[in-house]
VEXMIVO-495916 format. One record per residue: residue number from 1; residue in one letter; chain; x, y, z of N, C-alpha, C in turn. Coordinates in Angstrom, 2 decimals. Layout:
   i aa ch    n_xx    n_yy    n_zz   ca_xx   ca_yy   ca_zz    c_xx    c_yy    c_zz
 NUM  a  A       X       Y       Z       X       Y       Z       X       Y       Z
...
//
This chain:
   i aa ch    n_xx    n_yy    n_zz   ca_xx   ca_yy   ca_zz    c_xx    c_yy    c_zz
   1  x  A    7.16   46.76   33.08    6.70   45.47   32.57    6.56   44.50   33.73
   2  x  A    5.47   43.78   33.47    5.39   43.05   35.09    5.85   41.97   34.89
   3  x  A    6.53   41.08   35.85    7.25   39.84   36.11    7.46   38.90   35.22
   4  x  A    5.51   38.85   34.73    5.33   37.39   33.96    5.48   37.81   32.39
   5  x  A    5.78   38.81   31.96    6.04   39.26   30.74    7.30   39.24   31.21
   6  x  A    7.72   39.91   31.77    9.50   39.86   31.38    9.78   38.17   31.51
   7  x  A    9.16   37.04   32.24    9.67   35.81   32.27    9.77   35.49   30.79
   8  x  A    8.84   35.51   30.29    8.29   34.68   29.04    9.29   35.35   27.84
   9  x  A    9.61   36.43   27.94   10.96   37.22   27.09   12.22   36.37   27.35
  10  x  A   12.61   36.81   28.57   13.64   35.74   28.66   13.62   33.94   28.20
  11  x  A   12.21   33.73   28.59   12.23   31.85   27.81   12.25   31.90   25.94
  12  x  A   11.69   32.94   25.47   11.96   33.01   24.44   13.36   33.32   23.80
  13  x  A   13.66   34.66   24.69   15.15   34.68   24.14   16.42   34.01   24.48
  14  x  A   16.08   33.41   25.30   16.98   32.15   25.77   16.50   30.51   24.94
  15  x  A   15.48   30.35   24.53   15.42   29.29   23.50   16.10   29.68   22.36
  16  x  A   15.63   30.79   21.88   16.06   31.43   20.40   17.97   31.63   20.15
  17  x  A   18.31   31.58   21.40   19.88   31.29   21.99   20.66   30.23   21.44
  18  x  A   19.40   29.33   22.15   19.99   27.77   22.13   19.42   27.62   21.07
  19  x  A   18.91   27.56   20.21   18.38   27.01   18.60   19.66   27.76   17.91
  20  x  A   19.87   28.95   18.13   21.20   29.65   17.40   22.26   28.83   17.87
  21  x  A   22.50   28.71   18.80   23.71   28.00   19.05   24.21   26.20   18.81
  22  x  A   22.59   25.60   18.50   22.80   24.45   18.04   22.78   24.78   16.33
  23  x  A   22.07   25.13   16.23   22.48   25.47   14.60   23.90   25.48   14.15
  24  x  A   24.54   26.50   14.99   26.15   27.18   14.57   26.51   25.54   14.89
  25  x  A   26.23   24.96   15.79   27.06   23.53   16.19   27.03   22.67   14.75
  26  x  A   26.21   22.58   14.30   25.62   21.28   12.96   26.18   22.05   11.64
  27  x  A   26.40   22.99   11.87   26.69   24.01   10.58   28.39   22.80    9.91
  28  x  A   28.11   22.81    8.92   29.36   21.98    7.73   30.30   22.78    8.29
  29  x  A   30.58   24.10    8.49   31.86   24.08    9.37   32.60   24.29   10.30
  30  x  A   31.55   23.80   11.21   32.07   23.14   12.75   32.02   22.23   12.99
  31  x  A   30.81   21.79   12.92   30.96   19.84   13.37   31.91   19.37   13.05
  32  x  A   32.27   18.77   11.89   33.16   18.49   11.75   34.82   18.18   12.31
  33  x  A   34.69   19.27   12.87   36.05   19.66   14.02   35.98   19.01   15.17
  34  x  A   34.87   18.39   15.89   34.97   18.19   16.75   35.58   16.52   16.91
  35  x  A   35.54   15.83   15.97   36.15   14.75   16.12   37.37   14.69   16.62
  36  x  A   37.96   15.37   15.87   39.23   15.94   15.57   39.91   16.55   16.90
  37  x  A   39.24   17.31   17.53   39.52   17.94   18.65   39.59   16.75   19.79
  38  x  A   38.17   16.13   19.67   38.34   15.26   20.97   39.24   13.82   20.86
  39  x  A   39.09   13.81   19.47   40.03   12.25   19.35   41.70   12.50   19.70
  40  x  A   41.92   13.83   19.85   43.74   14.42   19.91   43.60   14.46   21.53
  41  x  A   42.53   14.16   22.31   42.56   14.33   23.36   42.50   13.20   24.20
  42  x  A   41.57   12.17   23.63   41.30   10.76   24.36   42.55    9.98   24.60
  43  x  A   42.70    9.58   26.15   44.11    8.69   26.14   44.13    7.74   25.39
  44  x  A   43.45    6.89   25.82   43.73    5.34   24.65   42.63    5.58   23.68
  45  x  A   43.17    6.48   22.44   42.16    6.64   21.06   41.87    5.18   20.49
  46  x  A   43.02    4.11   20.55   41.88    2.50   20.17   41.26    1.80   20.92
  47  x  A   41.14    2.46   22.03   40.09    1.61   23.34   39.16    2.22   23.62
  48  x  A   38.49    3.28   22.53   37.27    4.11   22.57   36.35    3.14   23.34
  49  x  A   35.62    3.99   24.12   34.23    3.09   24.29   33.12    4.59   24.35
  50  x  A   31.70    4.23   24.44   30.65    5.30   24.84   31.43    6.23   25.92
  51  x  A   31.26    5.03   27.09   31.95    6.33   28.51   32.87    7.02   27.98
  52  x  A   34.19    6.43   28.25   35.12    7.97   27.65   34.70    8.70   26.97
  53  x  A   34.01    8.31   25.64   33.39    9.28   24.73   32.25   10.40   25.31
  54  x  A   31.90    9.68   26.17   30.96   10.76   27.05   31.18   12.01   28.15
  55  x  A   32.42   11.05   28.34   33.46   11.71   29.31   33.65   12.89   28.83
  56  x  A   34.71   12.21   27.59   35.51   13.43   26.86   34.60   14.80   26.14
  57  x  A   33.61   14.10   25.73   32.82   15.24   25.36   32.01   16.24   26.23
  58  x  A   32.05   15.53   27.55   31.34   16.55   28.57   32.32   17.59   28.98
  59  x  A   33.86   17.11   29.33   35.11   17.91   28.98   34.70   19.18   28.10
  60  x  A   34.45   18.58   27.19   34.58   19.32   26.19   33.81   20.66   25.96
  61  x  A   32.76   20.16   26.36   31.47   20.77   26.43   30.88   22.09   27.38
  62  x  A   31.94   21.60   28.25   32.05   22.66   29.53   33.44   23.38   29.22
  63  x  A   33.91   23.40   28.37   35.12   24.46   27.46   34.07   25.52   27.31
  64  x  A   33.17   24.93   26.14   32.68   25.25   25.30   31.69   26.58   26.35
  65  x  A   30.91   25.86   27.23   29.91   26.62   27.96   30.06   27.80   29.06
  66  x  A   31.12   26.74   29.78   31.71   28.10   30.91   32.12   29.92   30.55
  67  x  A   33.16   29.51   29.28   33.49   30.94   28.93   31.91   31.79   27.92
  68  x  A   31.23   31.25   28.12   30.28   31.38   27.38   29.02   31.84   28.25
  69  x  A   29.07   31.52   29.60   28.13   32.18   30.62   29.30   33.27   31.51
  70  x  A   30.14   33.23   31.44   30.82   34.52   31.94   30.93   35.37   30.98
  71  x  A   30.80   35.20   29.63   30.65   36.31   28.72   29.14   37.03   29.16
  72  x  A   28.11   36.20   29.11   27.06   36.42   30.18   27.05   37.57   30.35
  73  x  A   27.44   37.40   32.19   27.63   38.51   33.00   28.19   39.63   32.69
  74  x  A   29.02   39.33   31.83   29.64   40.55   31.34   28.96   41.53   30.76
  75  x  A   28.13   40.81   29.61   27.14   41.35   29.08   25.50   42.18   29.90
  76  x  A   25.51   41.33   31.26   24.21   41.53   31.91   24.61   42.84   32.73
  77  x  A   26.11   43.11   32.78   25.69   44.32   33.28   26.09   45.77   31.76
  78  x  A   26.84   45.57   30.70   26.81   46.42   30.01   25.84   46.26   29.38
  79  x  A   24.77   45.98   29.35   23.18   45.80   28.15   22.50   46.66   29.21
  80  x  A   22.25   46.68   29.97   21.52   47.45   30.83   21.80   48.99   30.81
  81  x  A   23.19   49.25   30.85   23.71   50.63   30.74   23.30   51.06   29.06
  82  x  A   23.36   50.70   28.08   23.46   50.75   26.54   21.96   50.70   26.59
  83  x  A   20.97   50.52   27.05   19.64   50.43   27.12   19.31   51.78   27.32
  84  x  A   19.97   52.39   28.66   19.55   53.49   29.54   20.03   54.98   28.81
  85  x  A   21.23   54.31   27.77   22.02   55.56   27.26   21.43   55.48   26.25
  86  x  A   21.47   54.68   25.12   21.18   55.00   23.48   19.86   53.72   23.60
  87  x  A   19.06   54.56   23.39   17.66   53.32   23.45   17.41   52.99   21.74
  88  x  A   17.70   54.45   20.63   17.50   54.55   19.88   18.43   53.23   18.92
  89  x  A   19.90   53.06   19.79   20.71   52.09   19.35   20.27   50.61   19.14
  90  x  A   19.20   50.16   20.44   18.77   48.95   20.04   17.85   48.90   18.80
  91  x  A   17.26   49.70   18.79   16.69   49.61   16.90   17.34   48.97   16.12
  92  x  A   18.22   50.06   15.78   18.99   50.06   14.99   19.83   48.60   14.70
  93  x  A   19.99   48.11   15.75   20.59   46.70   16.16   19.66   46.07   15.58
  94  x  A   18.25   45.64   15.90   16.98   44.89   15.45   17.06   44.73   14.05
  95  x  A   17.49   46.43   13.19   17.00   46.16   12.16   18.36   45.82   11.07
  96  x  A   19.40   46.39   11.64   20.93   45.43   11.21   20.11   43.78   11.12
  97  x  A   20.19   42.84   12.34   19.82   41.49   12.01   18.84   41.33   11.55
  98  x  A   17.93   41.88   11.43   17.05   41.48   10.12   17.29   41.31    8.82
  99  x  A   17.90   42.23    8.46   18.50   42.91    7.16   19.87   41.40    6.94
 100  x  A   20.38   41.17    7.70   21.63   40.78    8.00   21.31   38.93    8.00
 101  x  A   20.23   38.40    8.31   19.38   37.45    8.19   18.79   36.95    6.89
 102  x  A   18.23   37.97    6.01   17.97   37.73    4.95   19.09   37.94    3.50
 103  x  A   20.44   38.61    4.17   21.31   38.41    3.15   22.18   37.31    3.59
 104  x  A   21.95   36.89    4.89   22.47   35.20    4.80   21.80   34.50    4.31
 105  x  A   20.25   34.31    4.06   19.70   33.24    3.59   19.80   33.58    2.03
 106  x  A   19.91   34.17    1.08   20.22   35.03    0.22   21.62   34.20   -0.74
 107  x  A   22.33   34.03    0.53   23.64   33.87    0.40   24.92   35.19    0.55
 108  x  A   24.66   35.59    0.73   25.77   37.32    1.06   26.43   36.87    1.91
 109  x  A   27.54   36.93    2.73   28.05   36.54    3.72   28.87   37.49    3.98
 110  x  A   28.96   38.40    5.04   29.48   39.78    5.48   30.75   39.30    6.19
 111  x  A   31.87   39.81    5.83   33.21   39.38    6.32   32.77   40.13    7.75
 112  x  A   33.62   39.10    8.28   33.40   38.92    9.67   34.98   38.94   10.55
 113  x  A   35.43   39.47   11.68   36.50   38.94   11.90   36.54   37.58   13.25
 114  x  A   37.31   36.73   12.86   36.84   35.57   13.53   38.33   34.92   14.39
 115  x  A   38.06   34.45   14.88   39.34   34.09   16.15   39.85   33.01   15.22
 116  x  A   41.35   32.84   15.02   42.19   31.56   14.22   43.36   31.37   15.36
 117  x  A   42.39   30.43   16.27   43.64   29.62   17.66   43.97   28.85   17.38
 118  x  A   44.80   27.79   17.51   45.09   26.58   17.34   44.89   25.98   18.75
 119  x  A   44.27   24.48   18.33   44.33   23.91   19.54   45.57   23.17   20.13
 120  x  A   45.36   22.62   21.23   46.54   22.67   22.08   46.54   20.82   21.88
 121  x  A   47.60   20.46   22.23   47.82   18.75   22.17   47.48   18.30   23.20
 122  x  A   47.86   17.12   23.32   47.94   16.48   24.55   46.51   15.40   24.74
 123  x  A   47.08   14.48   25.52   45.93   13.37   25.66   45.57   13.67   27.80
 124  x  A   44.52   14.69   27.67   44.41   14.68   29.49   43.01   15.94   29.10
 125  x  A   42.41   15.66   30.18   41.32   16.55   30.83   41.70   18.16   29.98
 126  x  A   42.76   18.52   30.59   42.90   20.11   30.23   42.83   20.41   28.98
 127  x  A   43.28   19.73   28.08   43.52   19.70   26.41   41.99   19.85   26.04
 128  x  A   41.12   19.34   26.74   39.83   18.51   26.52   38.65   20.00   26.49
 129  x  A   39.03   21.26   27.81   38.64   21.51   27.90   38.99   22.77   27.15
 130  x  A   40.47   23.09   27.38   41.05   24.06   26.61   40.36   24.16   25.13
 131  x  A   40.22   22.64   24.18   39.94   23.04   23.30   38.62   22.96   22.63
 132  x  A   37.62   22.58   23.40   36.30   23.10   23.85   36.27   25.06   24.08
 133  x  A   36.86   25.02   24.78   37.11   26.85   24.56   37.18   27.32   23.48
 134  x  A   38.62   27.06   22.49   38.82   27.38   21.15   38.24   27.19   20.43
 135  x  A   37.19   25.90   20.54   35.95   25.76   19.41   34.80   26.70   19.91
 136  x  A   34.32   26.80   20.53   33.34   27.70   21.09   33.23   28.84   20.63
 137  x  A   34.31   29.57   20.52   34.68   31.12   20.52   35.20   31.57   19.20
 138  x  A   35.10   30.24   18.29   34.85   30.28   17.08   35.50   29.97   16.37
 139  x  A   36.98   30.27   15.55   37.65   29.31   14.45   37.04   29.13   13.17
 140  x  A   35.86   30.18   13.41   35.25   29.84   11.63   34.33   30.85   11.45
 141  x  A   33.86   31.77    9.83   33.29   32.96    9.73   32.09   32.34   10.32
 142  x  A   31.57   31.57    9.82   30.21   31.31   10.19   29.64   31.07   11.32
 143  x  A   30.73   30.68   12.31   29.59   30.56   13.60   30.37   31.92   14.36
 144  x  A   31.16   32.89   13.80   30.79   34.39   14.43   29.85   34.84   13.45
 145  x  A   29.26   34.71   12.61   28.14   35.24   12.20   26.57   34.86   12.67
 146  x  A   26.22   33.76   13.12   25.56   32.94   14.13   25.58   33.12   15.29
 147  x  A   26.72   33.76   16.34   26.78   34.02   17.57   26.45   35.50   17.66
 148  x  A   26.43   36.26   16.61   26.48   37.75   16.95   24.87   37.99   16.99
 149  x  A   23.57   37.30   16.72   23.20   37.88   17.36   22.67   37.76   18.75
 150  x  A   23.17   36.58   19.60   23.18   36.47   20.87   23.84   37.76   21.75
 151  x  A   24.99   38.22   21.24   25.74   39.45   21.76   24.47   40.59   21.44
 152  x  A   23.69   40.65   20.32   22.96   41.97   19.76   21.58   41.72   21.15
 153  x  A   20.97   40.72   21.17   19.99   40.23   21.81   20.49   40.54   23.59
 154  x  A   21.70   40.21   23.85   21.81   40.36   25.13   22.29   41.87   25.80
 155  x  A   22.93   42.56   24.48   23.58   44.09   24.70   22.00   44.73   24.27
 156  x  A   20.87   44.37   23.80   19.49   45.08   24.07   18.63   44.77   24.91
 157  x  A   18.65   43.86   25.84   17.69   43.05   26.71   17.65   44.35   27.89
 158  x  A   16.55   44.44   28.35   16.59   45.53   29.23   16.74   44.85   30.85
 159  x  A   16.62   43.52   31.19   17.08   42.22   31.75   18.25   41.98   31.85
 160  x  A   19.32   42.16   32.96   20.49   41.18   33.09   20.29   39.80   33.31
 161  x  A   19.30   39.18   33.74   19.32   37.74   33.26   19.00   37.16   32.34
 162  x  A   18.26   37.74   31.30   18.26   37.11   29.85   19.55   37.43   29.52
 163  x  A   20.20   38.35   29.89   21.69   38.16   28.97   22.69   36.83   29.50
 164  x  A   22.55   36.75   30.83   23.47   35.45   30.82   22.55   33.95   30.66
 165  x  A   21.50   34.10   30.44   20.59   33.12   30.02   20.82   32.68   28.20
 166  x  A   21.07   33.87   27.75   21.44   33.80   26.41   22.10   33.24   26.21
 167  x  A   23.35   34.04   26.63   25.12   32.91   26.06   25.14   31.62   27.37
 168  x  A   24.26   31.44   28.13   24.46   30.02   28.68   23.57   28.71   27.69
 169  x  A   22.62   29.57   27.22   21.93   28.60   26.49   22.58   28.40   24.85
 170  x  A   23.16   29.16   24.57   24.15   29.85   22.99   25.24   28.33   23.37
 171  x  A   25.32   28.30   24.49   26.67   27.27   24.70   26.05   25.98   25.11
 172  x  A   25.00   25.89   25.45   24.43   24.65   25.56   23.80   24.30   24.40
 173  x  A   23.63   24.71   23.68   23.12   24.76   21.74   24.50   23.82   21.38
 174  x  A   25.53   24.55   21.54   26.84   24.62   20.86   26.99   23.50   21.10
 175  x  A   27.12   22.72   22.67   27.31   21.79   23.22   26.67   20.25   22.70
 176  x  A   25.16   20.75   22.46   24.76   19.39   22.20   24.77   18.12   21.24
 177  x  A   25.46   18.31   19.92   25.84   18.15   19.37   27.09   16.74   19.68
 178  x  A   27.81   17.86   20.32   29.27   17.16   20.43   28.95   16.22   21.51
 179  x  A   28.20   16.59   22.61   27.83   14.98   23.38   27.01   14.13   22.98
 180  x  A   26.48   13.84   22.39   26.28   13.29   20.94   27.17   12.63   20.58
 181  x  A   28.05   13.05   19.52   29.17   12.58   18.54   30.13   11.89   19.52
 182  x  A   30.33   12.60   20.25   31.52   12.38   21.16   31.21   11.15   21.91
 183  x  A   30.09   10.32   21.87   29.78    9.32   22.45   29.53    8.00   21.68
 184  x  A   29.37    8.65   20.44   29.14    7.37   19.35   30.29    6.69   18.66
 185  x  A   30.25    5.77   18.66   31.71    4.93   18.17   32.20    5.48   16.39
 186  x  A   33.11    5.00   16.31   33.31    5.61   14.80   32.60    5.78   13.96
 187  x  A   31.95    4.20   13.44   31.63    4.24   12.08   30.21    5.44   12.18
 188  x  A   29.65    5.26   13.74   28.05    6.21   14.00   28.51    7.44   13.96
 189  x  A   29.39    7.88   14.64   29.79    9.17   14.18   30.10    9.43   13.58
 190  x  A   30.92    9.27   12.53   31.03    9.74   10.86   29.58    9.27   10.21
 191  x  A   28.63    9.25   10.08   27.41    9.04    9.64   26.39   10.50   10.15
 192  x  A   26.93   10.25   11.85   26.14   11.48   12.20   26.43   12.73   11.78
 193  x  A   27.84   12.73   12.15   28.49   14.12   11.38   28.39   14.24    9.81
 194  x  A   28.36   13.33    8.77   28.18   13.31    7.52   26.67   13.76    6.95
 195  x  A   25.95   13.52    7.84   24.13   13.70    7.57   23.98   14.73    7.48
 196  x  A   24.51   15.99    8.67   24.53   17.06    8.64   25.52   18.00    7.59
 197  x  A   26.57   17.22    7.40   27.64   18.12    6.08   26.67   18.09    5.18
 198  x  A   25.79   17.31    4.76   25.03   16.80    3.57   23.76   17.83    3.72
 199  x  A   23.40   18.75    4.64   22.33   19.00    5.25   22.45   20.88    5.08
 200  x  A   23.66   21.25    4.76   24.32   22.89    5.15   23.19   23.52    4.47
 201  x  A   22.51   23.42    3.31   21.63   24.21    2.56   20.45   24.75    3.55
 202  x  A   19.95   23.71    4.40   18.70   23.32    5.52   19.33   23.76    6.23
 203  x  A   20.16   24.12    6.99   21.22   24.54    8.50   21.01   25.84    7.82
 204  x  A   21.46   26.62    6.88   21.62   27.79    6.24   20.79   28.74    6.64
 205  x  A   19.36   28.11    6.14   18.05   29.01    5.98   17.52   28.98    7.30
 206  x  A   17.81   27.29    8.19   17.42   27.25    9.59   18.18   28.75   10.42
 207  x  A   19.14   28.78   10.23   20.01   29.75   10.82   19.46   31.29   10.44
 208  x  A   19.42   31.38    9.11   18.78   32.59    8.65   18.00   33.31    9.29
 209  x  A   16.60   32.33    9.20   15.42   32.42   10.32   15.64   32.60   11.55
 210  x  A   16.71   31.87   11.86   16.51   32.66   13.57   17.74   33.79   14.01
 211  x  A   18.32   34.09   12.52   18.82   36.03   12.96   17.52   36.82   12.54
 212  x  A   16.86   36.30   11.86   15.56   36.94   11.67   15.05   37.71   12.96
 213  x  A   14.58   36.28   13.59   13.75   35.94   14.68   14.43   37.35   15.95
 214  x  A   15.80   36.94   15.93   16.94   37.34   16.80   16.15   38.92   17.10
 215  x  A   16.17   39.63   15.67   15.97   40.72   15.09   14.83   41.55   15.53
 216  x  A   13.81   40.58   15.41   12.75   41.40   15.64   12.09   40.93   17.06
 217  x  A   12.98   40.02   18.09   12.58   40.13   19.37   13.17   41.34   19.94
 218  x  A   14.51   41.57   19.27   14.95   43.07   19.43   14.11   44.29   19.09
 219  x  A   13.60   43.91   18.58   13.07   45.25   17.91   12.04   45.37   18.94
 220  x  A   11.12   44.34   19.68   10.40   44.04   20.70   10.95   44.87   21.83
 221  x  A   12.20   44.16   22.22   12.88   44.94   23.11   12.86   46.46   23.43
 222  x  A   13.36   47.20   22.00   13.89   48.65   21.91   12.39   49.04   22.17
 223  x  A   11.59   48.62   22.27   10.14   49.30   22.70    9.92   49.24   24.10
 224  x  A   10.51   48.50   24.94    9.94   48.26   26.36   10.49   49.26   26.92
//
């Protein structure tokens, strides 16, 4: 495949990343959390202003992203091997999230097993970022059902840099959101975050569509 085709794969599957990963962010049950997370973290919680809030959420944000582009690499070099060994496997993968896409929009929801950390206390930087990590990596069925197929997309990419392009952009999805929220004073952020609780039906099917999508760029893939 020559250069400028494999580029344009990777911009696609690295947008289709970050649309998954802002999705999982707005989804009714994550947002939500993030108040919560960063307000246990801000030193003086009644002397909020934008900056700190910007602060804290960039903290936050880079929890969220870092472990999320070293999953990456991890991935950029086992997708390549899983390509070379079972080619027949990425199919099969393609047509799981397809299938798997339309019984989320459906409503089906496939038990999933999902990380239950608790976050850590404290009013300082580390708390900030630590629990930016723990939200990231999930704490809820739904955004491991939303992140998996970034893992399916990057364990078929015949590309090690679309795979860490994936989960860097999966975490900059995740991210944007919360710098956002994390910058708006109370009463705007409970409005912002409330628009979207009000919104899960539209987040649902948005999400649906792009394990769809996920699915059959894979299926793209298992052909190259």
């Amino acid at each position: 495949m020559g250069l400028e085709l494999a580029s344009s794969f990777s911009l696609v599957s690295a947008l289709l990343s970050y649309g998954l990963g802002l999705s999982c962010a707005l989804m009714p049950c994550c947002l939500p959390m993030v108040s919560g997370y960063i307000a246990s973290s801000i030193k003086e919680p009644f002397k909020r202003s934008r900056l700190s809030g910007l602060s804290a959420g960039t903290l936050f944000s880079l929890g969220v992203i870092i472990p999320f582009t070293a999953i990456g690499l991890l991935f950029a070099v086992i997708g390549s091997g899983i390509k070379i060994i079972f080619p027949q496997f990425i199919l099969l993968m393609a047509i799981l999230l397809v299938v798997w896409g339309i019984l989320h929009l459906l409503g089906v929801e496939l038990p999933l097993p999902s990380l239950q950390l608790r976050g850590v206390e404290g009013r300082h930087s580390r708390a900030l970022f630590i629990n930016g990590t723990i939200y990231g990596l999930g704490t809820s069925d739904c955004a491991v059902m939303i992140a998996a197929p970034v893992f399916f997309l990057s364990l078929g990419t015949p590309y090690s840099s679309v795979a860490l392009l994936n989960f860097l952009f999966f975490g900059l999805g995740r991210s944007t959101p919360i710098i956002v929220a994390a910058q708006l004073l109370d009463a705007a952020q409970k409005r912002f975050i409330g628009f979207f609780v009000t919104k899960g039906r539209i987040l649902n099917r948005l999400s649906s569509g792009l394990i769809v999508s996920a699915g059959l760029l894979l299926a793209i893939f298992s052909q190259i």
